[in-house]
C-alpha positions as CSV (number, residue, x, y, z in Angstrom):
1,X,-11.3,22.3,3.0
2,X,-12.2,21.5,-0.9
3,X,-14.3,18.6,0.4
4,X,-15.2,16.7,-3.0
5,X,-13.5,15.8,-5.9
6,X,-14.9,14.8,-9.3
7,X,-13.4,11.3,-10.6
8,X,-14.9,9.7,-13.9
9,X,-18.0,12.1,-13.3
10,X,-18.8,11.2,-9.9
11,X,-18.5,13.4,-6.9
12,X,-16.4,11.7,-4.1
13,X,-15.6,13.3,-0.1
14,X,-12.0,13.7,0.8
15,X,-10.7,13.0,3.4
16,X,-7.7,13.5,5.8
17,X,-4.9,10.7,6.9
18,X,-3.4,9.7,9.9
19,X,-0.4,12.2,9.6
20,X,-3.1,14.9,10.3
21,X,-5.3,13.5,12.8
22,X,-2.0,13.4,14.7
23,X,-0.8,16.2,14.2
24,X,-4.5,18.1,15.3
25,X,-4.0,16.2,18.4
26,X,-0.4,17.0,19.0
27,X,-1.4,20.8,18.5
28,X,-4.8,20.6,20.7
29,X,-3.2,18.4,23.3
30,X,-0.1,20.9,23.6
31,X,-2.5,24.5,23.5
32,X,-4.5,22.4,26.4
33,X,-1.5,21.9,27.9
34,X,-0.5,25.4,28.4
35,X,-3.6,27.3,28.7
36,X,-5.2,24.6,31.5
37,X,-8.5,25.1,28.7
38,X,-10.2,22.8,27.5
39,X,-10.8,23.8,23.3
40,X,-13.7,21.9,20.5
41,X,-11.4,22.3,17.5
42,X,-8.2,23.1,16.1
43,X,-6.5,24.2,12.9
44,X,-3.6,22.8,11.2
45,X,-2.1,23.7,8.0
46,X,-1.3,20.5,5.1
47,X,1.5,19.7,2.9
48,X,-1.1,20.2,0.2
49,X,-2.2,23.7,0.8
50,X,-5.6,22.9,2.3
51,X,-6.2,23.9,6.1
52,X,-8.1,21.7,8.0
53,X,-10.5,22.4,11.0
54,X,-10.9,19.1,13.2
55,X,-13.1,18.2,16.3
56,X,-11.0,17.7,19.6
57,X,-12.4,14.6,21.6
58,X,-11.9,12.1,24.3
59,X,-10.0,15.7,26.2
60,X,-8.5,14.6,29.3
61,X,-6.7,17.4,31.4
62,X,-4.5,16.8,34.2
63,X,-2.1,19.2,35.7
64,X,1.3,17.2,34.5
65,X,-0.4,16.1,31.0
66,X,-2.9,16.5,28.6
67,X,-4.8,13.7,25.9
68,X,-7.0,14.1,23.0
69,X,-7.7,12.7,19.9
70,X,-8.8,13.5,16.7
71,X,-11.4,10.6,14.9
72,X,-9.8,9.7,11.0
73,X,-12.1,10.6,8.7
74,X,-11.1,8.8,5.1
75,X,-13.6,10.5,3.0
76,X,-14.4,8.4,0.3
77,X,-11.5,6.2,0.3
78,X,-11.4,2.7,0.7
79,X,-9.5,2.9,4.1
80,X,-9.0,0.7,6.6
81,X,-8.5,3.5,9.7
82,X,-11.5,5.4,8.6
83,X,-13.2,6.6,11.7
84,X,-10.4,5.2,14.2
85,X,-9.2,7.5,17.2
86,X,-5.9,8.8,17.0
87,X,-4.6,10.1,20.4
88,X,-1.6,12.3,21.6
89,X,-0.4,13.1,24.8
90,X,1.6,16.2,25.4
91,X,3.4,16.2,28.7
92,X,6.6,18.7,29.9
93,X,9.8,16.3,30.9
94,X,13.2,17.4,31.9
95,X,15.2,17.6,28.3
96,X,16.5,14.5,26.6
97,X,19.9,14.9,23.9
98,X,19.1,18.7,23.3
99,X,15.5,17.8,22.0
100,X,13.1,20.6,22.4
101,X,10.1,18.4,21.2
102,X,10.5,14.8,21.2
103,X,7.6,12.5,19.4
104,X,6.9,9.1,20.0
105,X,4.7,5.8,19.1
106,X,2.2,5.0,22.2
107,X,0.4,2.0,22.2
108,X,-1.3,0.6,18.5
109,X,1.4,2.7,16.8
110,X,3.5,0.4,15.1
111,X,7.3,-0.4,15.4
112,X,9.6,-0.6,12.1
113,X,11.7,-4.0,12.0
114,X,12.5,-3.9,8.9
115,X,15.1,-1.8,6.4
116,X,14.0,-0.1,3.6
117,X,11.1,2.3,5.2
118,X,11.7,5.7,5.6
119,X,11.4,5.2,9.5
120,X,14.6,3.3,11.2
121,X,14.4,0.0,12.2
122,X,13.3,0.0,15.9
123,X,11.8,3.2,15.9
124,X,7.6,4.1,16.1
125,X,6.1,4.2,12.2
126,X,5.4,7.9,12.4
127,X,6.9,8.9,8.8
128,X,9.1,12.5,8.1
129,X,5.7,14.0,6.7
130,X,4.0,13.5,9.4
131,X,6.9,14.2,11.7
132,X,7.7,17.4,10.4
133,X,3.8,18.7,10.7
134,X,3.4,17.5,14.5
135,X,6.8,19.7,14.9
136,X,6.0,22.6,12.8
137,X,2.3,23.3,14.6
138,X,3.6,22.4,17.9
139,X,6.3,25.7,17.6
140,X,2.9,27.8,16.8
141,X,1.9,27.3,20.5
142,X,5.2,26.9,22.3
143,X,7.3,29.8,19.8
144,X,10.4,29.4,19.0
145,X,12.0,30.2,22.6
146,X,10.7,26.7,24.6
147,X,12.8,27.8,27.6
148,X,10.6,30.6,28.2
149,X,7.5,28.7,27.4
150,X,8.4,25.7,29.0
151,X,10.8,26.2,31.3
152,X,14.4,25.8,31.4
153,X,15.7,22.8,30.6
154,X,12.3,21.3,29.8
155,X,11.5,18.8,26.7
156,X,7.7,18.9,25.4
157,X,6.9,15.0,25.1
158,X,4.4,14.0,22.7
159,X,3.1,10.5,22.5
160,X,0.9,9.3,19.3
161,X,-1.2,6.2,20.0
162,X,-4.4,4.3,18.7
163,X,-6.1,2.6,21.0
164,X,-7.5,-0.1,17.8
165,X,-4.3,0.0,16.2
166,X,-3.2,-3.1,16.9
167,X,-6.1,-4.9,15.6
168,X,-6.6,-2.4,12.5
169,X,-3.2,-3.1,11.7
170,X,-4.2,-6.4,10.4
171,X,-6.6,-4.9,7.6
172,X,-3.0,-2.7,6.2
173,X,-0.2,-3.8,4.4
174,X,1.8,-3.1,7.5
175,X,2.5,-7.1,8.3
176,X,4.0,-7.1,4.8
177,X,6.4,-4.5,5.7
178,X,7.5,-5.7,9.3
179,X,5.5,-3.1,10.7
180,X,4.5,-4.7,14.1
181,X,2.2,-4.2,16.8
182,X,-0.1,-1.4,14.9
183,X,-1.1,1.6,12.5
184,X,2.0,3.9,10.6
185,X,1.4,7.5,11.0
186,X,1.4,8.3,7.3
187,X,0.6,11.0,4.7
188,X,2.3,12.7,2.0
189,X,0.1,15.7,2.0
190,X,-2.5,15.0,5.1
191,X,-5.1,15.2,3.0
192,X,-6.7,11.5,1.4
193,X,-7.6,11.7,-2.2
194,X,-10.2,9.3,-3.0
195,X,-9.7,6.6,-4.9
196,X,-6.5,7.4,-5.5
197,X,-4.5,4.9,-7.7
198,X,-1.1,6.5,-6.8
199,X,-1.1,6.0,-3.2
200,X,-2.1,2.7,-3.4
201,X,0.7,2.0,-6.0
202,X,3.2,3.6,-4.0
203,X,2.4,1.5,-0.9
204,X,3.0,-1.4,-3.0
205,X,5.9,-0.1,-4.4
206,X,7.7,0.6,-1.0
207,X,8.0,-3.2,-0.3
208,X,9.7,-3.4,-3.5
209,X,12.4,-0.9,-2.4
210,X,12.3,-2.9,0.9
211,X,13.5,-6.1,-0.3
212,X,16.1,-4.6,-2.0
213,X,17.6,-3.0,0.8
214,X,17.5,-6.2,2.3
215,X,20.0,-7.5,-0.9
216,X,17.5,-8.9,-2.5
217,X,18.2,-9.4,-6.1
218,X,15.2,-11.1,-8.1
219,X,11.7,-10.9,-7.3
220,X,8.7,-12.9,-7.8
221,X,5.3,-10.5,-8.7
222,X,1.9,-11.8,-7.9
223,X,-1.7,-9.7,-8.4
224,X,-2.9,-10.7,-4.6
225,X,-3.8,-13.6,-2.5
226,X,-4.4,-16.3,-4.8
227,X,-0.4,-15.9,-6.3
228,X,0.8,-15.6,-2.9
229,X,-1.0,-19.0,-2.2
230,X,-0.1,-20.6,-5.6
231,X,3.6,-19.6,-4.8
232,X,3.8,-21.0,-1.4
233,X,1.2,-24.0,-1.7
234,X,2.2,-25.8,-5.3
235,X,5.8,-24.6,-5.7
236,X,6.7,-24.2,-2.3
237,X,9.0,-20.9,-2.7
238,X,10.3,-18.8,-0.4
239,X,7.8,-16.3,0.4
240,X,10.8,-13.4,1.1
241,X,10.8,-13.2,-2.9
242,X,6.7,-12.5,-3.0
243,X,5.4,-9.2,-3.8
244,X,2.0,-7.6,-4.4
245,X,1.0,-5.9,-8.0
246,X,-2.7,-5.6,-7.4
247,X,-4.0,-4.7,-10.8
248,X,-1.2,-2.3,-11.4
249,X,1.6,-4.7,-13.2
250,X,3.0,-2.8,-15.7
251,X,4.1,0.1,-12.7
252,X,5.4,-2.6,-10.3
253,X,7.4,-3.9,-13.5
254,X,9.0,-0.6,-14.5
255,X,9.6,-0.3,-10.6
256,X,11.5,-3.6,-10.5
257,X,13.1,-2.6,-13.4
258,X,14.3,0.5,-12.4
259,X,15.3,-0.8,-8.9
260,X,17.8,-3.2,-10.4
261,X,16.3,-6.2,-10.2
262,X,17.3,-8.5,-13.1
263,X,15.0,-11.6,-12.4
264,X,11.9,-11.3,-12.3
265,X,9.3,-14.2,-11.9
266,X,5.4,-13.8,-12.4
267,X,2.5,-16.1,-11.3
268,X,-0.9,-15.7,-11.8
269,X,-4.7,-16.2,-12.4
270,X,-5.5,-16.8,-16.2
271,X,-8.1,-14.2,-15.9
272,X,-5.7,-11.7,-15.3
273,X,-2.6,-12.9,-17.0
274,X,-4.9,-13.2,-20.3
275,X,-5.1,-9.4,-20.2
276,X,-1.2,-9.4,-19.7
277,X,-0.8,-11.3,-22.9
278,X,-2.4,-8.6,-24.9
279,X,-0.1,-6.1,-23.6
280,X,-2.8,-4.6,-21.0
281,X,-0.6,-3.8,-17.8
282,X,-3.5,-2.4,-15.5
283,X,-6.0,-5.2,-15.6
284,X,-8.4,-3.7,-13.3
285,X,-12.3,-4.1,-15.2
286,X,-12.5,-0.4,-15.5
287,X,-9.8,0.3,-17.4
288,X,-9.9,-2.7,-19.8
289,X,-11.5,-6.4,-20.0
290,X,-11.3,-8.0,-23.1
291,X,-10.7,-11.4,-21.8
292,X,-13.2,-13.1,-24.1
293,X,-11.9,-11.5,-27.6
294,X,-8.1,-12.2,-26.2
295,X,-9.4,-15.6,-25.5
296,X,-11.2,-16.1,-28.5
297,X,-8.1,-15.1,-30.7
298,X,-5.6,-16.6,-29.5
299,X,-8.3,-19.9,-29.8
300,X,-8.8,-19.3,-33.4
301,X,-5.1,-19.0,-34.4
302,X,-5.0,-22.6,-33.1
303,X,-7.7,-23.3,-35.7
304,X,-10.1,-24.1,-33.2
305,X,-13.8,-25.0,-34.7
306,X,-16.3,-22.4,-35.0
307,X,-18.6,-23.7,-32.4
308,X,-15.7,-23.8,-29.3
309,X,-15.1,-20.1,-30.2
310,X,-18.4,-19.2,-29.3
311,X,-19.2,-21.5,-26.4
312,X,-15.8,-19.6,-25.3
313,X,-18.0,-16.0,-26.3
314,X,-20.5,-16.8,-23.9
315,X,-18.9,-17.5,-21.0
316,X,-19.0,-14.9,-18.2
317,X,-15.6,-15.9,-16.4
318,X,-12.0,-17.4,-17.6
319,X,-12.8,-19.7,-15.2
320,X,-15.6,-21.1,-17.2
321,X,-13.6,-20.6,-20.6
322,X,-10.6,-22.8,-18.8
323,X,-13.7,-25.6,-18.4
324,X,-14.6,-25.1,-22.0
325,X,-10.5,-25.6,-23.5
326,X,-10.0,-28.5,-20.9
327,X,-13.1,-30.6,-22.4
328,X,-11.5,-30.0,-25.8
329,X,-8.4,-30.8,-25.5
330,X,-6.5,-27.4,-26.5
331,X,-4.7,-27.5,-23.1
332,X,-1.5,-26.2,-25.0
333,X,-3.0,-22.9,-25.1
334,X,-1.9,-21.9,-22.0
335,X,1.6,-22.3,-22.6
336,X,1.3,-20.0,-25.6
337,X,-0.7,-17.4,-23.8
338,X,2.2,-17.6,-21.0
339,X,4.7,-17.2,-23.5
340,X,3.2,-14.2,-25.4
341,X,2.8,-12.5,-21.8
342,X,6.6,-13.2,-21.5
343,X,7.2,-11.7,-25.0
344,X,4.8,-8.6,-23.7
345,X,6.7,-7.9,-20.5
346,X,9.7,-8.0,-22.0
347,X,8.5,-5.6,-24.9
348,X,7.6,-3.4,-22.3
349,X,10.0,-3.0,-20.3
350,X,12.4,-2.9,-23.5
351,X,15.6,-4.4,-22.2
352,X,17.5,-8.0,-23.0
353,X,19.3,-7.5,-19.3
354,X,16.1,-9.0,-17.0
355,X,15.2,-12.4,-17.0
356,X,11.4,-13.0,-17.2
357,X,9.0,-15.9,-16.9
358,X,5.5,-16.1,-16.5
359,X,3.1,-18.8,-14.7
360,X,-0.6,-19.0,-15.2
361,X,-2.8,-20.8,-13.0
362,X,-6.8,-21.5,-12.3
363,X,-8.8,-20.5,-9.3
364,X,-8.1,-23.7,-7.4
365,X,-4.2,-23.4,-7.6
366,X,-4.6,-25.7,-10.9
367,X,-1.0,-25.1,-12.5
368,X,-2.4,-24.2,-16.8
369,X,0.7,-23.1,-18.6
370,X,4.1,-21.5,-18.2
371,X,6.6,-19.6,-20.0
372,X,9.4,-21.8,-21.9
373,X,12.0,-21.2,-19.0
374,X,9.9,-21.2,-16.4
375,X,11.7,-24.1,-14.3
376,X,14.8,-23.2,-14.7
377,X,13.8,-19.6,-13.0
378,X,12.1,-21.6,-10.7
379,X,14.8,-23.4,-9.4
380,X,16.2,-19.9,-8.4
381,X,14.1,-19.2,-5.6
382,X,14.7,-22.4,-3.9
């Protein structure tokens, strides 16, 4: 395996996902099967072109079935299943509708209850990717002719399970998607690339496509917990409309956008909606943090003294700058600020078709400003 990648001139571990560990334990659990052997490690091939060569553990051999798993190893990644076991069981079972292999969620493998997922509803959360690699390294033991490997008119049974699932489950965005009762079997590639951006904005993007399947057709976009808590605390909205944009606004708005959704309402803290205003639409630190010079701008077109732009300089937060405004009375700011990150968005995603509004807030679910329609819009998700 390449084991490291180079991001921003650091050296980070890859790592492998969940659609590999099961797939390792599929294909260990189904040689052991077979042979009656007990092996350390097995090979599988990835989507991605990297072979992997993964410990077999927790073995437990029996004449009518065979378990093992294969520990998740995230690399470098920020990943809530890092380290978890990921078991498969590979039994032989008279055959069920013409299935030569049939592949199912054991316990802490979650169940789909939702539309929109690339899993249907009522079925485990093992995804194609994954599905297709459990299948494709399972044929490398059995062949291609499973009556004469099996027997005739046998079925090989595999089971996926995670014995923490349940509870790991929690740490995922897997509650958000009507995931229940534990982990999704996942992977595009098998392999985890750390720190990468584009997963994480695809996983936020899939309950955007969700909700629309559902015949949902506006949308209310929130960076993370506190606009979640603003939305459902101070304006008391339906929380089916609420989705996630983490720092990544401007691709969760040209997702909406090219979803079909034509209104679109935005709530959020100053400290990131003051980046928004200035037409930044990734507001994570590292990529750009101007809050202070956006701040102090916007203060000095209201012909603000001197001496308030550079208490405003010196403070270390927008929390603290909101303090600093409040005392002197230049509370209209907000408003402004909302509308310019109305006028941004709408820039941005360069049509007259979607309605937009924007709400800014403080840390303690204050309500600062809004965008000139905002009520109206409001009244829409009631």
């Amino acid at each position: 395996m390449e084991e490291y990648v180079y991001i921003d001139g650091k050296k980070y571990r890859r790592g492998y996902t969940t659609g590999s560990c099961a797939t390792a334990a599929s294909k260990a659990a189904t040689y052991m099967l077979l042979t009656k052997k007990k092996i350390k490690t097995i090979n599988i091939d990835t989507p991605k072109g990297i072979p992997l060569t993964l410990d077999v553990q927790n073995i437990s051999l029996n004449n009518d079935y065979v378990e093992c798993s294969i520990k998740k190893d995230g690399g470098d990644d920020i990943d809530a299943t890092h380290t978890m076991d990921i078991y498969a069981k590979a039994e032989i079972i008279d055959r069920e509708n013409g299935e030569d292999i049939i592949v199912c969620g054991g316990y802490g493998i979650g169940v789909v209850t939702k539309k929109g997922l690339s899993v249907e509803v009522g079925k485990a959360a093992i995804n194609p990717t994954p599905m297709k690699m459990i299948n494709y390294e399972i044929r490398k033991v059995i062949g291609e002719d499973i009556s004469a490997t099996l027997g005739e008119g046998k079925s090989l049974k595999i089971t996926i399970s995670a014995p923490k699932g349940e509870e790991i489950a929690k740490k995922t965005f897997n509650p958000r998607l009507g995931i229940i009762g534990g982990i999704s079997i996942i992977g595009t590639t098998g392999i985890v690339e750390p720190m990468s951006d584009e997963g994480w904005k695809k996983s936020l993007s899939i309950e955007l496509k969700m909700k629309k399947e559902q015949g949902l057709d506006k949308i209310i976009l929130v960076p993370g917990n506190h606009g979640e808590q603003f939305i459902r605390e101070k304006l008391n909205l339906d929380m089916k409309y609420v989705v996630r944009t983490s720092n990544f606004i401007g691709y969760m708005l040209k997702e909406a956008q090219r979803m079909g959704y034509k209104k679109i309402l935005m709530a959020g803290h100053i400290g990131k909606f003051i980046k928004l205003s200035a037409g930044i639409f990734n507001t994570h630190s590292k990529v750009a943090d101007a809050r202070s010079e956006i701040l102090i701008s916007n203060l000095a077109l209201m012909k603000a003294p001197y001496d308030l732009l550079e208490k405003i300089n010196e403070c270390l937060t927008a929390e603290e700058a909101v303090e600093v405004i409040n005392e002197n009375n230049y509370t209209e700011f907000y408003d402004k600020v909302s509308n310019k990150c109305r006028y941004k968005v709408k820039q941005y995603l360069g049509d007259d078709d979607t309605e937009v509004e924007v709400i800014m807030f403080s840390m303690d679910k204050t309500l600062l400003g809004k965008s000139d329609n905002t009520d109206s819009l409001v009244e829409v998700f009631r």
